[in-house]
ChimeraX commands (.cxc) that place a marker at each C-alpha (Angstrom):
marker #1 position -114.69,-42.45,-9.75 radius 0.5
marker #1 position -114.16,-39.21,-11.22 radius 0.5
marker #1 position -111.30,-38.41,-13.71 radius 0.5
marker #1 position -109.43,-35.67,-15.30 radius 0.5
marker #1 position -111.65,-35.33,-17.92 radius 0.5
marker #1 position -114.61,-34.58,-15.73 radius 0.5
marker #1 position -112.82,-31.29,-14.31 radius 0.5
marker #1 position -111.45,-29.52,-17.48 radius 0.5
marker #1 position -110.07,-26.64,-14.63 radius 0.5
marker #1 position -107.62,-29.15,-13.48 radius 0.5
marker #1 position -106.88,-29.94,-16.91 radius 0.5
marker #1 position -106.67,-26.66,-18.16 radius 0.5
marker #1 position -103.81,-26.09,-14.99 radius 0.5
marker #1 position -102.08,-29.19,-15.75 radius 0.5
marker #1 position -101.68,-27.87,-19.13 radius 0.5
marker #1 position -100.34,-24.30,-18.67 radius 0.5
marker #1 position -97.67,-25.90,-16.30 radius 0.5
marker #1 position -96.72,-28.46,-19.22 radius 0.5
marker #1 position -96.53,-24.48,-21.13 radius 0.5
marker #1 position -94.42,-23.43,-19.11 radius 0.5
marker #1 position -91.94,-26.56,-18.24 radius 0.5
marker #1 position -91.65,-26.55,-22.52 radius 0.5
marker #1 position -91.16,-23.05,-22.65 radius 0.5
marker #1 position -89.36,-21.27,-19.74 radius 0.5
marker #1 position -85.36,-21.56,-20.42 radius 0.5
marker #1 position -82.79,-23.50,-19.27 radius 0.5
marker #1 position -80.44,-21.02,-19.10 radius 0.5
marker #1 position -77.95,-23.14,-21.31 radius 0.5
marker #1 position -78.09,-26.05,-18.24 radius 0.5
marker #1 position -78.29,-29.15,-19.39 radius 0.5
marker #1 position -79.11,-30.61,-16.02 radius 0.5
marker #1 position -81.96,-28.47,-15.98 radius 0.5
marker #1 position -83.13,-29.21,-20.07 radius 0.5
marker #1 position -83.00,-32.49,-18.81 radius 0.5
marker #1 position -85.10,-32.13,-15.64 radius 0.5
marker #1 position -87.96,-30.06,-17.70 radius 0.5
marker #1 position -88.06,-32.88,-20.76 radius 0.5
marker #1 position -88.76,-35.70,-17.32 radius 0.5
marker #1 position -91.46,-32.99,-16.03 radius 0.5
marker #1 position -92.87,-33.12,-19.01 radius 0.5
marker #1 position -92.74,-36.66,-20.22 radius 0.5
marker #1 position -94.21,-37.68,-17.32 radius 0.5
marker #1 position -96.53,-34.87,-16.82 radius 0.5
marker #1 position -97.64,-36.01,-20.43 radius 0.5
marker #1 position -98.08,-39.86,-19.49 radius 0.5
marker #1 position -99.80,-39.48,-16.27 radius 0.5
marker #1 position -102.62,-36.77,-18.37 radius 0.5
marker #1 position -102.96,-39.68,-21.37 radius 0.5
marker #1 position -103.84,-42.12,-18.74 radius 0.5
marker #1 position -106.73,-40.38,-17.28 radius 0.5
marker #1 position -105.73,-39.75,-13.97 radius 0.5
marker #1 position -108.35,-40.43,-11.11 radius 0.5
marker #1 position -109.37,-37.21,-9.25 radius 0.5
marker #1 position -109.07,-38.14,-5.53 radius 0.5
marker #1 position -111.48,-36.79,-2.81 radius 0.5
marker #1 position -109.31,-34.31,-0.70 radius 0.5
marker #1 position -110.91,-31.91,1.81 radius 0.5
marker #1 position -110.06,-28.03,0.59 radius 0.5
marker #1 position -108.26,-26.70,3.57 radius 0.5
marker #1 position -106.67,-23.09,4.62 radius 0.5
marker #1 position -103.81,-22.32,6.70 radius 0.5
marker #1 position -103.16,-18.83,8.28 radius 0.5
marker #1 position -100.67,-17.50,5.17 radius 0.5
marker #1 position -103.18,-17.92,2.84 radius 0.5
marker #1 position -104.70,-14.17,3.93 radius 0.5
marker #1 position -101.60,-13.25,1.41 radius 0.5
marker #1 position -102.69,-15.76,-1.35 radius 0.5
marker #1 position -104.80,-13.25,-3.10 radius 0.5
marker #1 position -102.59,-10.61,-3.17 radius 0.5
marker #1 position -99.81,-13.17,-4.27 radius 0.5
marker #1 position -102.13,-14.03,-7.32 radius 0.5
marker #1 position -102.78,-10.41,-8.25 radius 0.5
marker #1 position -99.35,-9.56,-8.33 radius 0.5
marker #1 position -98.66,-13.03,-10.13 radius 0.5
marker #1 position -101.98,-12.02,-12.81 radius 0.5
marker #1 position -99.42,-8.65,-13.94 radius 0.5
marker #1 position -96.46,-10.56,-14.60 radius 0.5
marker #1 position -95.60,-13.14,-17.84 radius 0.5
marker #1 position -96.33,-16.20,-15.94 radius 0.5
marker #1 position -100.38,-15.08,-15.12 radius 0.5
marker #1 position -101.63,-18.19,-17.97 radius 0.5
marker #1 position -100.62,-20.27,-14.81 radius 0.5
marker #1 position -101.73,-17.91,-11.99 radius 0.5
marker #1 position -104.83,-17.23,-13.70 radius 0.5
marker #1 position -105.42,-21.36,-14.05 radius 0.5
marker #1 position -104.36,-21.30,-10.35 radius 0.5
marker #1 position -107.11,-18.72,-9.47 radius 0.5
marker #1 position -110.03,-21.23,-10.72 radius 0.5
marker #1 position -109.19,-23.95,-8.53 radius 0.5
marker #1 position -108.12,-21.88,-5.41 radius 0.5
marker #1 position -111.02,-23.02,-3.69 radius 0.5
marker #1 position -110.73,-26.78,-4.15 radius 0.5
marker #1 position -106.68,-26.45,-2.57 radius 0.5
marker #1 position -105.76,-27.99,0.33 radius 0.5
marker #1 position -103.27,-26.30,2.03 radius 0.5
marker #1 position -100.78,-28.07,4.71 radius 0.5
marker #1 position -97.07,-27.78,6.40 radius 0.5
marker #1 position -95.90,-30.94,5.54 radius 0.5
marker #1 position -93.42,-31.88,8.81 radius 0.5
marker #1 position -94.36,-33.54,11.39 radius 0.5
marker #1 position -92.81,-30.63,14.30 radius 0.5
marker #1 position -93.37,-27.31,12.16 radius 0.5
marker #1 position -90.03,-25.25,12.22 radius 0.5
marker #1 position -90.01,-22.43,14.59 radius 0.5
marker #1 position -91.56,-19.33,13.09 radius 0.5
marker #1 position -93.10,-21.26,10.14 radius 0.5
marker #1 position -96.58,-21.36,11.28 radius 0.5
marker #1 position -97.82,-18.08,9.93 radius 0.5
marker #1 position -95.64,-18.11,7.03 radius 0.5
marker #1 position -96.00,-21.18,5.21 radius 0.5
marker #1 position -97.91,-23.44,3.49 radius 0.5
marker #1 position -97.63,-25.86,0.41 radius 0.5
marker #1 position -100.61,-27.80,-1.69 radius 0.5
marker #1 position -100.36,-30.11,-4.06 radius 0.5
marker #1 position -101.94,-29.98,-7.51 radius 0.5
marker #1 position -100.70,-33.89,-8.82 radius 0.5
marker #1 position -98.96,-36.63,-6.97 radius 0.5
marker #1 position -99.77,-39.98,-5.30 radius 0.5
marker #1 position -102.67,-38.22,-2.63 radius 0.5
marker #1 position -104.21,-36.19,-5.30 radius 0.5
marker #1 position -105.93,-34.01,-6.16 radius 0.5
marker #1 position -104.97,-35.19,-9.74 radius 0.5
marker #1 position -103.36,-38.75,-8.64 radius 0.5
marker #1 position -99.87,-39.29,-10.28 radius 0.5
marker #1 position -97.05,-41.60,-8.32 radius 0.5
marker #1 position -94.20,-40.78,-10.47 radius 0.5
marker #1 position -94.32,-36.93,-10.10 radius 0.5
marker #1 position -95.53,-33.98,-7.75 radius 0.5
marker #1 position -96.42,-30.70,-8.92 radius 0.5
marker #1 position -97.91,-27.70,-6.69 radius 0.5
marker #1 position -97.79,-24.51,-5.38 radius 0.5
marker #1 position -95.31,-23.21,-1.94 radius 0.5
marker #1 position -96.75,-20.12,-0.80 radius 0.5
marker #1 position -94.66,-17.71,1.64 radius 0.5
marker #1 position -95.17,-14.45,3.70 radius 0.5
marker #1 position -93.31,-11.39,3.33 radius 0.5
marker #1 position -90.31,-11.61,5.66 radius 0.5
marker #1 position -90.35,-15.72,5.96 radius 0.5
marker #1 position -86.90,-18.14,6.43 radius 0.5
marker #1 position -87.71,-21.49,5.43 radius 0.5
marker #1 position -84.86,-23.32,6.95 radius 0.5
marker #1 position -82.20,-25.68,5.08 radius 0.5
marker #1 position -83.09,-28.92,4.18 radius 0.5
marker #1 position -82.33,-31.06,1.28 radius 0.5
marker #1 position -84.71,-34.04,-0.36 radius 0.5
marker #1 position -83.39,-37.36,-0.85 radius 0.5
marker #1 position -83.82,-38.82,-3.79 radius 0.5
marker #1 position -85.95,-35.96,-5.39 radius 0.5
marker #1 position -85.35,-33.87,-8.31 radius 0.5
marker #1 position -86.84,-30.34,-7.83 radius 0.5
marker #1 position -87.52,-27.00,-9.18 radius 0.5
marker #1 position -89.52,-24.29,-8.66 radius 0.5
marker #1 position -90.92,-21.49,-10.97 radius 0.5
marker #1 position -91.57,-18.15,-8.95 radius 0.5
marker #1 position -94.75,-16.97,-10.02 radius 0.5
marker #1 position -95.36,-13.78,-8.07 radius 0.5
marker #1 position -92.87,-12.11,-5.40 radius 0.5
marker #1 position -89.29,-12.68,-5.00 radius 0.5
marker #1 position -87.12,-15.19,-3.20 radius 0.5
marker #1 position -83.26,-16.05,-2.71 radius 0.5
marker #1 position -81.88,-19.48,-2.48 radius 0.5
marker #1 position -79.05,-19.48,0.42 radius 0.5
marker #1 position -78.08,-15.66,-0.63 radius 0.5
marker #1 position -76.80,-16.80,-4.04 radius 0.5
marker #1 position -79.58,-14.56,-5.75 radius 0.5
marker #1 position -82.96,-13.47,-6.25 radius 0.5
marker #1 position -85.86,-15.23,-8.14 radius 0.5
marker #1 position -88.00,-12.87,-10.02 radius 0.5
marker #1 position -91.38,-13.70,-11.46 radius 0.5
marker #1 position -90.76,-16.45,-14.66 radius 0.5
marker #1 position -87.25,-17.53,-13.08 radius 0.5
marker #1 position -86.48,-21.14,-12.09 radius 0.5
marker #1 position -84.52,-22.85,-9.28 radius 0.5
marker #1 position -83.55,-25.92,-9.44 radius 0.5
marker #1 position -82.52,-28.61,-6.86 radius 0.5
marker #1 position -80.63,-32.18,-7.81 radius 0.5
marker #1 position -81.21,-34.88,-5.11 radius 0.5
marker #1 position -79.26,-34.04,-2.28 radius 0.5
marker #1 position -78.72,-30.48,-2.36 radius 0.5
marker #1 position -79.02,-28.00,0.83 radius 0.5
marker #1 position -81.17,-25.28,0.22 radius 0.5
marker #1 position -82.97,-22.33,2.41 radius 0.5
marker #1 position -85.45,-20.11,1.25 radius 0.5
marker #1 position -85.97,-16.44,1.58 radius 0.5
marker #1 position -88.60,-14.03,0.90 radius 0.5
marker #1 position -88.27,-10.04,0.00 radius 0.5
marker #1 position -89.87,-7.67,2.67 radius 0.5
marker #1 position -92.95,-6.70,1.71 radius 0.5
marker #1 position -94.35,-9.01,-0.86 radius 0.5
marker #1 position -95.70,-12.38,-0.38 radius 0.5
marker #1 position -93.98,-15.36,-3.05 radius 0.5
marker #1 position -95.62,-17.67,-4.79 radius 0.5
marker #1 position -93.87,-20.12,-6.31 radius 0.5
marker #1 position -94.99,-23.55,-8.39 radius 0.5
marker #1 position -92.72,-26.24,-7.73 radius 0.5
marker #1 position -92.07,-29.68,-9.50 radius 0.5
marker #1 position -90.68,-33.00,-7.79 radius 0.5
marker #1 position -89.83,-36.02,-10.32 radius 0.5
marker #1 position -88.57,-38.93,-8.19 radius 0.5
marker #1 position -88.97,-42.99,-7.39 radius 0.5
marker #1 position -92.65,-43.86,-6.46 radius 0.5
marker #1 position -91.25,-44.56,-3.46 radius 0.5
marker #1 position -89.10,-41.06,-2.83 radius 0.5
marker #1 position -92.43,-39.60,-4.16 radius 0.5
marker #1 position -94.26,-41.46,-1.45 radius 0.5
marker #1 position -92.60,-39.66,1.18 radius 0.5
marker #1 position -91.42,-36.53,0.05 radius 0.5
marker #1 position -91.70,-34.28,3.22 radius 0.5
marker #1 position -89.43,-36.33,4.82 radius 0.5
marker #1 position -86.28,-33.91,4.53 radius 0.5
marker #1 position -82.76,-34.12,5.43 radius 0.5
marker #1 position -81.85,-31.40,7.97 radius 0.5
marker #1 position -78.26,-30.14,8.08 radius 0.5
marker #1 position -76.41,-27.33,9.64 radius 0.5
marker #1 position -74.63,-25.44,6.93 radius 0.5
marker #1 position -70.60,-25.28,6.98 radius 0.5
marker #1 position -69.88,-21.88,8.73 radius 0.5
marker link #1:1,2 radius 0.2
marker link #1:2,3 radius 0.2
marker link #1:3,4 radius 0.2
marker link #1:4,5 radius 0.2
marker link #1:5,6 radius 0.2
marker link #1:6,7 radius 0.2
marker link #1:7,8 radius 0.2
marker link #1:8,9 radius 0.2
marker link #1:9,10 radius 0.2
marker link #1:10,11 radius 0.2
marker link #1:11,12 radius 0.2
marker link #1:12,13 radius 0.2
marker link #1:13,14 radius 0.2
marker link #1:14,15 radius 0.2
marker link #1:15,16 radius 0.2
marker link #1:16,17 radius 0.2
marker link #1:17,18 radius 0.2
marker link #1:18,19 radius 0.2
marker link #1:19,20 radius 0.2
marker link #1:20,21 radius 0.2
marker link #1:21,22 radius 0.2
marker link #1:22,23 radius 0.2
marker link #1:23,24 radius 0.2
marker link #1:24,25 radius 0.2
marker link #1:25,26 radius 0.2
marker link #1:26,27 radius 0.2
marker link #1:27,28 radius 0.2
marker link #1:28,29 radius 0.2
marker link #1:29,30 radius 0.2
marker link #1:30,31 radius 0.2
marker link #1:31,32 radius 0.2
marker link #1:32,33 radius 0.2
marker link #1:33,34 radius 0.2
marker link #1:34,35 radius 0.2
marker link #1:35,36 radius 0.2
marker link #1:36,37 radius 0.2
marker link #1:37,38 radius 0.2
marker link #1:38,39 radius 0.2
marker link #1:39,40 radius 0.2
marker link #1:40,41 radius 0.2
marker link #1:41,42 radius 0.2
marker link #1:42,43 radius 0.2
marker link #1:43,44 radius 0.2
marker link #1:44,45 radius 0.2
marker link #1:45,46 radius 0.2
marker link #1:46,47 radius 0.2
marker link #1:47,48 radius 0.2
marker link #1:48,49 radius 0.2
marker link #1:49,50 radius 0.2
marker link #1:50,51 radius 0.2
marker link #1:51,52 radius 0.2
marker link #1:52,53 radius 0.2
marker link #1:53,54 radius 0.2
marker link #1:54,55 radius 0.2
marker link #1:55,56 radius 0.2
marker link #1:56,57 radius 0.2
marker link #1:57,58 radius 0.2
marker link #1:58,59 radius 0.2
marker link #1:59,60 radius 0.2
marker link #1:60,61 radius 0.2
marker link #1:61,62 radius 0.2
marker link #1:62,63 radius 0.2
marker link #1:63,64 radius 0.2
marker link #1:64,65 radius 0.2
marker link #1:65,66 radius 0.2
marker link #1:66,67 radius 0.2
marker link #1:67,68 radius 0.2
marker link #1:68,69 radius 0.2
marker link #1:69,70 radius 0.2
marker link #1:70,71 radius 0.2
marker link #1:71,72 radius 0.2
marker link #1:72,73 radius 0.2
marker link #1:73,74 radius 0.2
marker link #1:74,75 radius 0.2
marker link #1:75,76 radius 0.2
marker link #1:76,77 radius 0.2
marker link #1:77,78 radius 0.2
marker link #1:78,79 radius 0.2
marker link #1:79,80 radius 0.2
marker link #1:80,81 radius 0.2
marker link #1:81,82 radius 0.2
marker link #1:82,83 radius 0.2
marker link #1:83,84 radius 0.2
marker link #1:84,85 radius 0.2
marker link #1:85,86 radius 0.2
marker link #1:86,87 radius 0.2
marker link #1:87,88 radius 0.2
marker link #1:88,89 radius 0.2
marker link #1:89,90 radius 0.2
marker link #1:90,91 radius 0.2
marker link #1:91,92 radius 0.2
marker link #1:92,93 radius 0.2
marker link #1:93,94 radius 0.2
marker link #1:94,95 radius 0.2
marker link #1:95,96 radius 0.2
marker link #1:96,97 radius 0.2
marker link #1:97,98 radius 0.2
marker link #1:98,99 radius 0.2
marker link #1:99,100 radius 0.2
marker link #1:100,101 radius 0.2
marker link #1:101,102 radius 0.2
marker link #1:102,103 radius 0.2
marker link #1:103,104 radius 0.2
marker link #1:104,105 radius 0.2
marker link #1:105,106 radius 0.2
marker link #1:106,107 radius 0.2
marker link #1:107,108 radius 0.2
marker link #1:108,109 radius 0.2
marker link #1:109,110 radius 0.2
marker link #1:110,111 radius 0.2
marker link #1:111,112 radius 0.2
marker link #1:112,113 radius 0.2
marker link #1:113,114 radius 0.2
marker link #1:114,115 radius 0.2
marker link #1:115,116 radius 0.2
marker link #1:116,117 radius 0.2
marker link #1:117,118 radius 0.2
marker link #1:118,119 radius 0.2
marker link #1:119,120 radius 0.2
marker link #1:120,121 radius 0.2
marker link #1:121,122 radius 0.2
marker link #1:122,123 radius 0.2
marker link #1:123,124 radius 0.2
marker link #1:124,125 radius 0.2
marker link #1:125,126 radius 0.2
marker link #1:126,127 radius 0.2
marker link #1:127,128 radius 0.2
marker link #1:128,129 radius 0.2
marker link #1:129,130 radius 0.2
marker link #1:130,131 radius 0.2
marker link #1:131,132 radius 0.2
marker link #1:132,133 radius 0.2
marker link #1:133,134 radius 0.2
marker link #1:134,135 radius 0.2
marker link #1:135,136 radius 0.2
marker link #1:136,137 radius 0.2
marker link #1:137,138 radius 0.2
marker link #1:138,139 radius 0.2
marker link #1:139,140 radius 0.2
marker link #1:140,141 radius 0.2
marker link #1:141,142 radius 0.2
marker link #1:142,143 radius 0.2
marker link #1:143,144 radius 0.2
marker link #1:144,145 radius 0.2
marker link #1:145,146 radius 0.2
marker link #1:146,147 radius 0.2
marker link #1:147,148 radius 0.2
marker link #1:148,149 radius 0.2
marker link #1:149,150 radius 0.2
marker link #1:150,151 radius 0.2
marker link #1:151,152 radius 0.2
marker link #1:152,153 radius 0.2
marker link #1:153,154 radius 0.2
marker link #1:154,155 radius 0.2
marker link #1:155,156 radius 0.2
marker link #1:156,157 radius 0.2
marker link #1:157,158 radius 0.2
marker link #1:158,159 radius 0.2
marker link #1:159,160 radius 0.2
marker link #1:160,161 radius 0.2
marker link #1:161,162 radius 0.2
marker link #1:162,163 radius 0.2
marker link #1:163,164 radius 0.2
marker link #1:164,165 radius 0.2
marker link #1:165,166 radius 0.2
marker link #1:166,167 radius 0.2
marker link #1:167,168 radius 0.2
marker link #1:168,169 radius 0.2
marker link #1:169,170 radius 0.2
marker link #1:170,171 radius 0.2
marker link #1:171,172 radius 0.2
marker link #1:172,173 radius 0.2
marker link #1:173,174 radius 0.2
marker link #1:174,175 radius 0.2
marker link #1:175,176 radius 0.2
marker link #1:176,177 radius 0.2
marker link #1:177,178 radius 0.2
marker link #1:178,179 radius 0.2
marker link #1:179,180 radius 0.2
marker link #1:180,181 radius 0.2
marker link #1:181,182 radius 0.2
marker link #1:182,183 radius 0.2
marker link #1:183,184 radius 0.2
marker link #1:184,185 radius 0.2
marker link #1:185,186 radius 0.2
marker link #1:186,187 radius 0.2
marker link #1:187,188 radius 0.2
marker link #1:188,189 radius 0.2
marker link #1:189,190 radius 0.2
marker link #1:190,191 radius 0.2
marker link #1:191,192 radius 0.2
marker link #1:192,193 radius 0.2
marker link #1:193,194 radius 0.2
marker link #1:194,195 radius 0.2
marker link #1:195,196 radius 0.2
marker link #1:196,197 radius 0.2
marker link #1:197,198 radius 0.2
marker link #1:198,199 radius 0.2
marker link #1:199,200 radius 0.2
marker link #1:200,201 radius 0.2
marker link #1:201,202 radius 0.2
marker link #1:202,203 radius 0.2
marker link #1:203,204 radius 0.2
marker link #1:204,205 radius 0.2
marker link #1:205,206 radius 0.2
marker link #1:206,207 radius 0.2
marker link #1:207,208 radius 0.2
marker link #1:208,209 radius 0.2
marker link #1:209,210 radius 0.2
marker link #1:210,211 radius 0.2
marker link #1:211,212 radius 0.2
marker link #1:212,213 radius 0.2
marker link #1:213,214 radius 0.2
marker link #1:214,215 radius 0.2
marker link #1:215,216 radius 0.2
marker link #1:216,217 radius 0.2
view
């Protein structure tokens, strides 16, 4: 079976997100300090074990026509180390929705892939890393994640998290276990943002699985 070292592209990935987990800033949070040292420490353990590199099927869904103009907007702003790493394994991705009855309007919008976790491609069970892509115009609706950790880094675009700002390229939102969120996306860019789940093997098993709740008008 293949491993890590016999694809030095997912390597080379793995480490720029590492790069940026160490380096982007907390803001002063130290919830989030907190949640970037567990990205990393077991970002760092799951690399020094030499992870197997599972078979998965590359697959597109219909928002990927914006992907490349997401990663050329994402290759002039101070997070293209990662876009660019992004850009040589665009064609191994495999994109999916996730749910098992795709919100309405989601369809053309949408799409996540996953660059670690327990399905590969990189096979880790105590953390998920990979990329949420959106269309200009797109709502993804609230939800929260039980018993998952989670941030996302905006790499190219902009997005707002339930109206209480906007992301920029190189900004991070972050998400304790539990917490309703709904996504976004400016008018006439697509977003592309990396995103990081740290969790129980079994949370991590799961992770789609989301909790859906009205928000308190």
């Amino acid at each position: 079976m293949a491993t890590l070292s016999d694809h030095p592209d997912w390597r080379y990935l793995l480490r720029e997100l590492d790069h940026l987990y160490r380096h982007q800033s907390a803001g002063g949070s130290a919830a989030i300090r907190s949640h970037q040292r567990d990205v990393r420490t077991r970002l760092n353990r799951i690399v020094e074990g030499k992870p197997a590199i599972l078979d998965a099927e590359p697959a597109e869904l219909p928002v990927c026509v914006h992907l490349a103009r997401a990663v050329d907007n994402g290759l002039r702003e101070r997070t293209a180390p990662v876009v660019r790493a992004i850009r040589n394994v665009r064609h191994l991705l495999r994109w999916q929705y996730g749910y098992e009855k795709l919100p309405r309007g989601l369809k053309q919008k949408y799409a996540y892939t996953e660059f670690l976790g327990p399905d590969g491609p990189v096979e880790g069970e105590t953390l998920i890393l990979g990329l949420v892509l959106f269309a200009p115009r797109c709502t993804y609706p609230a939800h929260s994640h039980n018993g998952i950790t989670e941030s996302y880094v905006c790499l190219s675009g902009a997005s707002s998290e339930n109206d209480a700002g906007v992301y920029a390229p190189g900004s991070m939102i972050f998400n304790p276990p539990g917490q309703q969120h709904r996504i976004t996306t400016g008018d006439f860019e697509p977003c592309l943002l990396s995103y990081a789940w740290v969790g129980s093997k079994d949370a991590l098993r799961n992770p789609m699985k989301f909790s859906q709740k009205k928000p308190a008008r």
